[in-house]
C-alpha positions as CSV (number, residue, x, y, z in Angstrom):
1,X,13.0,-23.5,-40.9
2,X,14.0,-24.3,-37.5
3,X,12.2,-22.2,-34.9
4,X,13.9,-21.3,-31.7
5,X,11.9,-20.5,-28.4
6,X,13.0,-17.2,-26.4
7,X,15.6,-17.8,-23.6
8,X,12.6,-16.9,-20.9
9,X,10.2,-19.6,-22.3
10,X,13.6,-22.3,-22.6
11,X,13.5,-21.5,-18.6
12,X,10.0,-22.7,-18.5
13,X,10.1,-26.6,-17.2
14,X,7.2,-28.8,-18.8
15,X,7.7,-31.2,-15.2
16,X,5.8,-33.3,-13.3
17,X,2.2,-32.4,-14.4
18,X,3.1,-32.6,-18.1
19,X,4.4,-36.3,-17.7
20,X,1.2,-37.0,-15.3
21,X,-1.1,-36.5,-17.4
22,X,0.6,-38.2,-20.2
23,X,0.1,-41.5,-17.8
24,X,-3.2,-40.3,-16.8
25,X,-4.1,-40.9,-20.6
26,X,-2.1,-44.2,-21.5
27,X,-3.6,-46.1,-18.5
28,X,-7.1,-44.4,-19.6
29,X,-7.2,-46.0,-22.8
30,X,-6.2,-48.7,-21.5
31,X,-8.9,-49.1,-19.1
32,X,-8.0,-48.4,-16.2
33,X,-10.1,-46.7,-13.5
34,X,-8.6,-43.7,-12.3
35,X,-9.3,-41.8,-9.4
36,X,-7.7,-38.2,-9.9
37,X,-6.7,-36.3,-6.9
38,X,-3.9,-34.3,-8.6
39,X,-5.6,-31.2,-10.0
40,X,-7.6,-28.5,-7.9
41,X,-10.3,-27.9,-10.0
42,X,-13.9,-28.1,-8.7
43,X,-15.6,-30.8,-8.8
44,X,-19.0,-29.1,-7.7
45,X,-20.8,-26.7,-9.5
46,X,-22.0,-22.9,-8.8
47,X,-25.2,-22.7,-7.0
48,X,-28.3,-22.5,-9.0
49,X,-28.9,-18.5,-8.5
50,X,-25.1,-17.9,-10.2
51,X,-26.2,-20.4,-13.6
52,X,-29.3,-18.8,-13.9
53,X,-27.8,-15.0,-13.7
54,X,-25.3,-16.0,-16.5
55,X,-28.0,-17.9,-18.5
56,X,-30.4,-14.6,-18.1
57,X,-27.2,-12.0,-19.3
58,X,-26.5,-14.3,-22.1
59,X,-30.0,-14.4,-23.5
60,X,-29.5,-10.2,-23.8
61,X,-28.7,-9.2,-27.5
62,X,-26.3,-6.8,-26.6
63,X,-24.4,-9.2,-24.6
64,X,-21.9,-10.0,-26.9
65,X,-19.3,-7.3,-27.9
66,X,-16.2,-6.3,-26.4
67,X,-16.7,-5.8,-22.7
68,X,-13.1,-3.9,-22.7
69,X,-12.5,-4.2,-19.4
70,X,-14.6,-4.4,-16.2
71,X,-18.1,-3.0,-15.4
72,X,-17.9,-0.9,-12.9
73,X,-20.4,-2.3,-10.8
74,X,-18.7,-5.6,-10.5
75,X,-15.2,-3.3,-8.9
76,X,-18.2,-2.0,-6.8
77,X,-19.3,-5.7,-5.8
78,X,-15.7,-6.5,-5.3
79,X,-14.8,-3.4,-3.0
80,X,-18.6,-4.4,-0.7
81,X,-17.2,-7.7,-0.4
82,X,-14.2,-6.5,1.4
83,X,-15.6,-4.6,3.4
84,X,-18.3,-6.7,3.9
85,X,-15.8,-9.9,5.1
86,X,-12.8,-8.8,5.7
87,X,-13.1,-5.1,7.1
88,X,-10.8,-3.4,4.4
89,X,-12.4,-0.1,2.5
90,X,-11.2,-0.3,-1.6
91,X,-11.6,2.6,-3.7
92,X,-13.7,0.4,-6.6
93,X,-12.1,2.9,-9.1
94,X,-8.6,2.9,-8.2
95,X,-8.2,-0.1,-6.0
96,X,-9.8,-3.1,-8.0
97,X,-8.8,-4.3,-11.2
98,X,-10.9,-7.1,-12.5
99,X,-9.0,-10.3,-14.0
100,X,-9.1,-13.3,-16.6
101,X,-8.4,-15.6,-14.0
102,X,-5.7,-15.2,-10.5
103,X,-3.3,-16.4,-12.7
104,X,-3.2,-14.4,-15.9
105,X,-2.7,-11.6,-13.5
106,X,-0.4,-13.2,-11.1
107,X,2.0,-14.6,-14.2
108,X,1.9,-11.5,-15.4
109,X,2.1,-8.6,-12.8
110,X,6.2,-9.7,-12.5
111,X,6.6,-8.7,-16.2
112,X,4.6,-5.2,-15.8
113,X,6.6,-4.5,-12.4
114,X,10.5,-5.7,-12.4
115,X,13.4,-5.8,-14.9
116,X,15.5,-8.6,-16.0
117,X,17.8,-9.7,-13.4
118,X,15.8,-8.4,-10.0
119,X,15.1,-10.7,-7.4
120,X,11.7,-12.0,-6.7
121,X,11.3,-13.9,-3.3
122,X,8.4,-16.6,-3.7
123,X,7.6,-19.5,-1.1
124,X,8.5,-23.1,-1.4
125,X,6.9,-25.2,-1.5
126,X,4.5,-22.6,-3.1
127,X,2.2,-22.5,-6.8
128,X,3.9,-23.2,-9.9
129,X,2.5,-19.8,-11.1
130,X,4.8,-17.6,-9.3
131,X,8.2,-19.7,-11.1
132,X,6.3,-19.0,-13.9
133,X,5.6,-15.5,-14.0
134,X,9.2,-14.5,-12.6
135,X,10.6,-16.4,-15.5
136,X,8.7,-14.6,-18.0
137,X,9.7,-11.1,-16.9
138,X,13.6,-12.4,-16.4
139,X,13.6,-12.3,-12.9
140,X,15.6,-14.0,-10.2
141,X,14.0,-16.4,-8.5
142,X,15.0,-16.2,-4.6
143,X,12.8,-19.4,-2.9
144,X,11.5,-18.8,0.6
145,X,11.5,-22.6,2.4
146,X,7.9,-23.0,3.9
147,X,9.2,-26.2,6.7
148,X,6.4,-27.6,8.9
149,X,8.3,-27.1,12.2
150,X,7.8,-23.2,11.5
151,X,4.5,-23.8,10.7
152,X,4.8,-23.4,7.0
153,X,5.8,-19.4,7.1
154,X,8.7,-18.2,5.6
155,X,11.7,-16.9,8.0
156,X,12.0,-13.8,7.1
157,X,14.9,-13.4,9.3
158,X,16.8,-15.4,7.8
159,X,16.6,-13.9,4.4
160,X,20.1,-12.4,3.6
161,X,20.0,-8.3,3.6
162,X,22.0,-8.2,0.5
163,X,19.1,-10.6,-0.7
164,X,16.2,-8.5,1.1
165,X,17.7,-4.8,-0.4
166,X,17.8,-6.6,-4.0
167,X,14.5,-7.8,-3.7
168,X,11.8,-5.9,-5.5
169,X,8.7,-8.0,-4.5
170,X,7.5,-11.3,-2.4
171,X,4.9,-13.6,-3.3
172,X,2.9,-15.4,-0.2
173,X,0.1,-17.5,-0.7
174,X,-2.4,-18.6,2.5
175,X,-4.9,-20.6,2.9
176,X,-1.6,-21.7,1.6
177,X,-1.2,-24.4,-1.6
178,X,0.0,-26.4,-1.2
179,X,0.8,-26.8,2.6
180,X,-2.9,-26.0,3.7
181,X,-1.4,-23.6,6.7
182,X,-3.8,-20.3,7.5
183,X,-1.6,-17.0,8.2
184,X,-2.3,-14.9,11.3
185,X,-2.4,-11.4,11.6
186,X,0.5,-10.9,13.5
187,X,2.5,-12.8,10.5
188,X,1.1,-10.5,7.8
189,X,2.1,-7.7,10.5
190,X,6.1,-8.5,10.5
191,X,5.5,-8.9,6.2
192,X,4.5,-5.7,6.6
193,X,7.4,-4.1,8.4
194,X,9.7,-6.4,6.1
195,X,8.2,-4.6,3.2
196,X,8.6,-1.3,4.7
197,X,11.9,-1.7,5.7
198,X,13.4,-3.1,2.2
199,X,10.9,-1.3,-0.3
200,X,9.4,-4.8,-1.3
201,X,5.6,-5.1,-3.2
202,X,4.1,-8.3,-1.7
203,X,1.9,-10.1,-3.6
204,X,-0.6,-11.8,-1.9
205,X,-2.6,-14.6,-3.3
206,X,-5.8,-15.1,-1.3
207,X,-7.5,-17.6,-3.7
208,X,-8.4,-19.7,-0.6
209,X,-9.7,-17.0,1.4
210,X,-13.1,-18.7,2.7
211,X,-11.7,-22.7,2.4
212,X,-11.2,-22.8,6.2
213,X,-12.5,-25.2,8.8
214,X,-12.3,-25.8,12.6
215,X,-12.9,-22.4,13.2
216,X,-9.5,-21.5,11.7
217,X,-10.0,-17.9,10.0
218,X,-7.8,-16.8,7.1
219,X,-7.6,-12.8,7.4
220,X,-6.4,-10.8,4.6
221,X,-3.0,-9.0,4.3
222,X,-4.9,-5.9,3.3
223,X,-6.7,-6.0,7.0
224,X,-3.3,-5.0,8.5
225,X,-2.7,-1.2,8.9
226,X,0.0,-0.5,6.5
227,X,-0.5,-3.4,4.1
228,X,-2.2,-1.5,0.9
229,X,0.8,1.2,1.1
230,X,3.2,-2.4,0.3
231,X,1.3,-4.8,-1.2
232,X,-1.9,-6.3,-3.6
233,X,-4.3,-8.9,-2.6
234,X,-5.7,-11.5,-5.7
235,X,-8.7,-13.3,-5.6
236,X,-11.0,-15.5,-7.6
237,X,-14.2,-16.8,-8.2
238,X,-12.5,-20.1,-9.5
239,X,-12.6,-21.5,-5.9
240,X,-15.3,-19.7,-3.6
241,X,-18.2,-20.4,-6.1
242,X,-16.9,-23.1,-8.3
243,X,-17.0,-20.9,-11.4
244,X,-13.2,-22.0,-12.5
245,X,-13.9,-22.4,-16.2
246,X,-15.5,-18.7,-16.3
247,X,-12.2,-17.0,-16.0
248,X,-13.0,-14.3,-13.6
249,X,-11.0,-12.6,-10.5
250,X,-9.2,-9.6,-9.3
251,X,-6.3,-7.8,-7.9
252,X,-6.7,-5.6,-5.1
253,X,-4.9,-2.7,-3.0
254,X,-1.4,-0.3,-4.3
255,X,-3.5,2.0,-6.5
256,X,-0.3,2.5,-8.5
257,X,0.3,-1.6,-8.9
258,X,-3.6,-1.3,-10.5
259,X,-3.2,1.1,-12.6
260,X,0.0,-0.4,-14.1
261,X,-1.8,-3.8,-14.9
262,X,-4.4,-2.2,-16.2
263,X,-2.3,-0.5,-18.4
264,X,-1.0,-3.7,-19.8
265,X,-4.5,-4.9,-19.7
266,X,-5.4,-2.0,-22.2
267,X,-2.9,-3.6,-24.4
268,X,-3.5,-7.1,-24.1
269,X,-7.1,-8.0,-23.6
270,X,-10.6,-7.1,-24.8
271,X,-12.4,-7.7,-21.4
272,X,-14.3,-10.5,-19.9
273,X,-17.7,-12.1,-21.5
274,X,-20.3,-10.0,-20.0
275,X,-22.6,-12.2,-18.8
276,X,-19.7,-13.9,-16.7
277,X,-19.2,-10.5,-15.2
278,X,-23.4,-10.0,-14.2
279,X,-23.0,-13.3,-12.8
280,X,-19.8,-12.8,-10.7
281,X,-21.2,-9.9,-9.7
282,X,-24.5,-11.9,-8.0
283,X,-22.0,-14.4,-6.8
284,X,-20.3,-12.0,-4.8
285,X,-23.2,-10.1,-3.4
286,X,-25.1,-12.8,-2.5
287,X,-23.0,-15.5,-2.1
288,X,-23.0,-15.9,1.5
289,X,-25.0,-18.9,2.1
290,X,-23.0,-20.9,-0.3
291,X,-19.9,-20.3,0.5
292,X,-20.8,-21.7,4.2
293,X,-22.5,-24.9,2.3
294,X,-19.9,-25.7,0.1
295,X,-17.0,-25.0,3.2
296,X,-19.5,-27.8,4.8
297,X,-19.1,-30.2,1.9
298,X,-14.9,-29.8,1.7
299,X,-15.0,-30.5,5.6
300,X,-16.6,-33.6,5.0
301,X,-14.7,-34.8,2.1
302,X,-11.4,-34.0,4.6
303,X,-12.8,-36.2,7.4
304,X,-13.8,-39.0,5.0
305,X,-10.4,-39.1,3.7
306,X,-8.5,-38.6,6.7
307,X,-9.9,-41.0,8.7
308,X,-9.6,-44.1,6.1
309,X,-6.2,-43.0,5.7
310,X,-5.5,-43.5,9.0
311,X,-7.2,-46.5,9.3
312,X,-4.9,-47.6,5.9
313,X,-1.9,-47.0,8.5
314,X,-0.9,-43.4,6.7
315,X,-0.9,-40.9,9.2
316,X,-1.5,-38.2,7.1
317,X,-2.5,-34.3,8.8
318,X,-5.8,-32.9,8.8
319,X,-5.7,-29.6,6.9
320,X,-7.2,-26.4,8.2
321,X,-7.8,-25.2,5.1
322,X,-8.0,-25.0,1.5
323,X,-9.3,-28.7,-0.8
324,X,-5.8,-30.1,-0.4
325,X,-4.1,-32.6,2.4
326,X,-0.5,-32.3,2.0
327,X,1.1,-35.7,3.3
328,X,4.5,-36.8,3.8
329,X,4.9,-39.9,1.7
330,X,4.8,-43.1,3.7
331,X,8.3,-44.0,4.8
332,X,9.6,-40.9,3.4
333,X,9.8,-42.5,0.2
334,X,10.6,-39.8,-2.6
335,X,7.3,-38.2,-3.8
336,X,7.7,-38.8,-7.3
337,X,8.4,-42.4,-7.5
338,X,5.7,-42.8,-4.6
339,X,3.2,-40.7,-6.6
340,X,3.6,-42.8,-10.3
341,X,3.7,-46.5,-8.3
342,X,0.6,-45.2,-7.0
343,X,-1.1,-44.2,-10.2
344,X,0.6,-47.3,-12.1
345,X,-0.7,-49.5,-9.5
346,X,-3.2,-48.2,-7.7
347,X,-5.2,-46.0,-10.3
348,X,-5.0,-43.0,-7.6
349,X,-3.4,-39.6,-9.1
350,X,-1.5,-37.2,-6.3
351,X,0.4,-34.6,-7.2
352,X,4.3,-35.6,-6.1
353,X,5.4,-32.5,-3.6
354,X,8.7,-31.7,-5.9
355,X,6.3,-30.2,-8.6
356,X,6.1,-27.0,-6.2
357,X,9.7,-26.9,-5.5
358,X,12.6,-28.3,-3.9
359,X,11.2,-28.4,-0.1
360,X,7.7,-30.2,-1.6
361,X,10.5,-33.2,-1.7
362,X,8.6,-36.2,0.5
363,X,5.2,-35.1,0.0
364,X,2.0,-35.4,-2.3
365,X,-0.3,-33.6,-2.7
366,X,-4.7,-34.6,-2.3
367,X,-7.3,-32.4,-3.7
368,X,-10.7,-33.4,-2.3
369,X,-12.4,-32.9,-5.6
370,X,-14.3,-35.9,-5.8
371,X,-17.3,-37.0,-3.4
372,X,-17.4,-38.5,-0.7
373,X,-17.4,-42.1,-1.7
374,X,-14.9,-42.0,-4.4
375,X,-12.8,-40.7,-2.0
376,X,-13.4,-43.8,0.4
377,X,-12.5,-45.4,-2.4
378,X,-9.4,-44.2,-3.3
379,X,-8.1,-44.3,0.4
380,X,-9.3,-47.8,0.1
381,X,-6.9,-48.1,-3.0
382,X,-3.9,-46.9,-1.0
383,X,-4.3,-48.9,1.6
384,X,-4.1,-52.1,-0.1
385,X,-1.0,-50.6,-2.0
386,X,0.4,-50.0,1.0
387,X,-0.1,-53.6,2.3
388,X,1.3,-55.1,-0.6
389,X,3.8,-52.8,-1.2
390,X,5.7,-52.7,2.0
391,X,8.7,-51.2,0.5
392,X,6.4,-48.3,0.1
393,X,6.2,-48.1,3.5
């Protein structure tokens, strides 16, 4: 029997990262060492207090059943937080809806929200996720170019009206991935009267929110009067306090947008491991002191790097935020061939910019997920690439 996928998963391109890690693993058994700067998984682990909360709920008998949804007092910890850091107030009952990971919810809030054939605006370059999702639900797929002469935000003026009154919600993503940039509150302002103006649901994805350096601060699109009556906010534990393989987040803000992913929650899912929950929870109330260590150990990794990239002759720019550099490729070369020379030759893995849409063309991207030294070491790498490689240049 020959089995036929749906037209919405045919949409669904394996791409770049498939065929990446395919070499990752031929030149591994071969031998080879490989330094991977491609993936933006942590490389560091929670802090000691966060293991030793889950390791205490998990020793509890009654640990282990169906958690079917969220405790309440981690929405509670959640909604503190806010107002804690950010100076938003959240109804924990209404306004917070807890998540298996940013992107469960963010693939599939487009599915819960739009029809077949609506238009979705989303940023490019911007996270695979967002294609993702949109194709899933049917949706149209309107990309919003992020250009560094405009600072990496979308023009929302130039967004056709017959494209903006179509339009039933917009994705934006800062600390941004992969372009690094940091939003400012009078951007999230004019998003705001965008919404407004063309009844749009933006979808904010603030996974990034405290990976910010040289006193850049990221503020969050809820913080601007107006914003929870247009839009959600996501968040994750992934990032902040290294918990990536637990699986936990959440979606803040339109009460009504909550309530309609929790109702496909109710559907869908059985709830989150309960010790991973206890121990978000003390991640996120006490967290404070960690999340200003490990912003200290990222801005070191970025100097390191930087600076023996310049040194290798590749000018690259410093990012204010997030554990990525995004670099134009050295003599504009395309990213993809630049990115698999690289690996073939060099044993380093970037990500090549195409992967996160058309206008990532002519960059790669570097996760600083690897010490210090290794990073030396890789910059090291591309350097004598470069030198021997001059068409590279």
């Amino acid at each position: 029997m020959n089995v036929t996928a749906s037209q919405h998963i045919q949409s669904l391109k394996l791409g770049i990262f498939n065929e990446l890690t395919q070499t990752k693993r031929r030149l591994a058994v071969l031998g080879k060492d490989l330094i991977d700067l491609s993936v933006g998984s942590p490389d560091l682990p929670p802090p000691d207090f966060i293991k030793e909360a889950l390791i205490h709920y998990a020793k509890q008998d009654d640990a282990y059943g169906y958690t079917l949804g969220a405790l309440p007092s981690f929405h509670h910890a959640v909604a503190s937080l806010y107002e804690r850091r950010y100076g938003v107030s959240l109804q924990p009952e209404t306004e917070v809806l807890q998540l298996i990971g940013s992107q469960e919810g963010l693939t599939h809030l487009p599915a819960a929200l739009i029809n077949p054939g609506d238009v979705v605006l989303a940023p490019d370059p911007g996270y695979p996720a967002y294609e993702a999702g949109i194709r899933l639900a049917g949706g149209q797929l309107v990309p919003m170019p992020l250009c560094e002469e405009n600072g990496y935000f979308p023009r929302l003026d130039l967004i056709p009206s017959e494209i903006a009154e179509r339009a039933k919600l917009m994705f934006l993503n800062y600390p941004a991935n992969p372009v690094t940039a940091v939003a400012t509150l009078d951007f999230f302002k004019e998003v705001v009267r965008f919404a407004k103006k063309h009844h749009i649901l933006v979808v904010h994805d603030y996974a990034y929110s405290e990976l910010t350096f040289d006193n850049h601060h990221s503020p969050s699109f809820l913080s601007v009067p107006g914003a929870k009556e247009v839009g959600v906010e996501f968040n994750s534990l992934s990032k902040t306090f290294s918990m990536a393989g637990c699986r936990i987040a959440y979606m803040v803000g339109h009460p009504q947008v909550i309530r309609i992913l929790a109702t496909v929650h109710s559907n869908t899912h059985y709830g989150i491991f309960q010790p991973i929950q206890k121990a978000a929870e003390v991640a996120l109330t006490e967290g404070e002191a960690y999340i200003r260590e490990m912003n200290l150990t990222y801005l070191k990794r970025r100097d390191a790097l930087v600076a023996e990239l310049h040194a290798s002759g590749w000018r690259v720019t410093s990012p204010p935020a997030t554990m990525f550099v995004w670099a134009q490729t050295p003599g504009n070369r395309p990213s993809r061939e630049f990115a698999f020379r690289l690996l073939e030759e060099a044993g380093v893995v970037l990500t090549p910019g195409q992967a996160f849409g058309e206008n990532g063309e002519g960059y790669v991207r570097i996760s600083l997920v690897q010490p210090e030294a290794r990073l030396r070491e890789a910059a090291a790498r591309i350097g004598t690439f470069l030198a021997q490689a001059p068409s590279a240049l």
